[in-house]
C-alpha positions as CSV (number, residue, x, y, z in Angstrom):
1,X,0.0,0.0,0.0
2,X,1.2,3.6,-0.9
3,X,-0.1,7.0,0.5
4,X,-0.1,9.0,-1.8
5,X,-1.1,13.4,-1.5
6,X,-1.4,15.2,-4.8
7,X,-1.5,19.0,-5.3
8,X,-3.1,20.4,-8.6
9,X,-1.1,23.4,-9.6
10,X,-2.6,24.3,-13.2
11,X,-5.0,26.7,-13.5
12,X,-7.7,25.5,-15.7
13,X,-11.0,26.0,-14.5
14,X,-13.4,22.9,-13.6
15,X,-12.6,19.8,-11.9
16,X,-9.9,17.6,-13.3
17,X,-10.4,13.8,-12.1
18,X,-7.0,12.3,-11.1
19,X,-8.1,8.4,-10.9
20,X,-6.1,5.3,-9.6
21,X,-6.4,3.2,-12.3
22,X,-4.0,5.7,-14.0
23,X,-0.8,4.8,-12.1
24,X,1.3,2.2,-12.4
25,X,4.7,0.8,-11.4
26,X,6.8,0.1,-14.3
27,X,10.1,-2.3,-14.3
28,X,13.4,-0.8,-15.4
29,X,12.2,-3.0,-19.5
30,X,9.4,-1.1,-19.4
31,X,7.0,-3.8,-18.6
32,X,4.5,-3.2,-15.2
33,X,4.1,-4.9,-12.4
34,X,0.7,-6.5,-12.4
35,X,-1.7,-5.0,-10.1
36,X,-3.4,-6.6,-6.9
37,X,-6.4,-7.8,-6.2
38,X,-7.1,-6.0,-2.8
39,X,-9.5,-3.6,-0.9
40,X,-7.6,-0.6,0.0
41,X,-8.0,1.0,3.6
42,X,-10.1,4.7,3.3
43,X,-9.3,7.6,1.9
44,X,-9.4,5.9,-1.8
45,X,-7.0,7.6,-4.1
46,X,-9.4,9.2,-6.9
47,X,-10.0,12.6,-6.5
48,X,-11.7,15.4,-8.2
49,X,-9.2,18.5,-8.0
50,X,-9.8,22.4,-8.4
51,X,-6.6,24.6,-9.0
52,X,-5.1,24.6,-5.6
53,X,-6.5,21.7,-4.5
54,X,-5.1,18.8,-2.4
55,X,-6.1,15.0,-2.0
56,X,-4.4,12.1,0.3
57,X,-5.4,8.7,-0.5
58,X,-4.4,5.2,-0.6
59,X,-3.8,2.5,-3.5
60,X,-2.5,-1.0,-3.9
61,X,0.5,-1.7,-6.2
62,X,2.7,-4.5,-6.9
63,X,6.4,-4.0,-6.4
64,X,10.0,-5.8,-6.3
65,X,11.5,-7.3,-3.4
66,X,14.9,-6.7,-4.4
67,X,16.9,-4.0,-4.9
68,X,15.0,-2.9,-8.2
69,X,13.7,0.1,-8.2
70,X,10.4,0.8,-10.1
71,X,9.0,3.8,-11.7
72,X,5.9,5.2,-10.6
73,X,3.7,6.7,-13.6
74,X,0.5,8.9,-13.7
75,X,-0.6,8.9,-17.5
76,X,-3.5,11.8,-18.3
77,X,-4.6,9.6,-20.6
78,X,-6.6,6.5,-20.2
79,X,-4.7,5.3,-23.9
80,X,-1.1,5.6,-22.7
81,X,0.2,6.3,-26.4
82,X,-1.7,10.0,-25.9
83,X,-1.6,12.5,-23.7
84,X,1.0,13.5,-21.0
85,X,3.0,11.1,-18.7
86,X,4.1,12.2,-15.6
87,X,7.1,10.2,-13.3
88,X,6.9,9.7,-9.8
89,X,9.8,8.6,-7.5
90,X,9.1,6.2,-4.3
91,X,10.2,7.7,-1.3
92,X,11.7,5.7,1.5
């Protein structure tokens, strides 16, 4: 399980909806890391963000247990071929 607290810094006007399903650990090959089957604990992850706005929330991801170190990616898109990608690193 990962906390994860997001911060929407654009300023377009409306809600923009910043969903789970949208991130994903990716090995060093570029494959990722298959996702689990599990109920994570409350606050959920998706969120609905204004400019300015915050959200904290949990989600379930698989990762190594050696010393790999996966990449953590938010795509905008639902079709990851289009749109923007954005890279995460794992803190400790």
């Amino acid at each position: 399980m990962i906390l994860i607290a997001i911060r929407y810094i654009g300023i377009a006007e409306g809600p923009q909806f910043v969903p789970e399903y949208r991130l994903r650990l990716y090995k060093g090959d570029g494959r990722t890391y298959a996702i689990p089957a599990v109920v994570e604990p409350e606050p959920h992850f998706d969120a609905r963000l204004f400019p300015g706005g915050r959200h904290e929330g949990w989600i379930a991801l698989t990762a190594p247990d050696d010393k790999t170190d996966p990449i953590l990616v938010y795509a905008t898109s639902v079709n990851l071929d289009i749109g923007e990608t954005r890279y995460l690193r794992l803190g400790p």
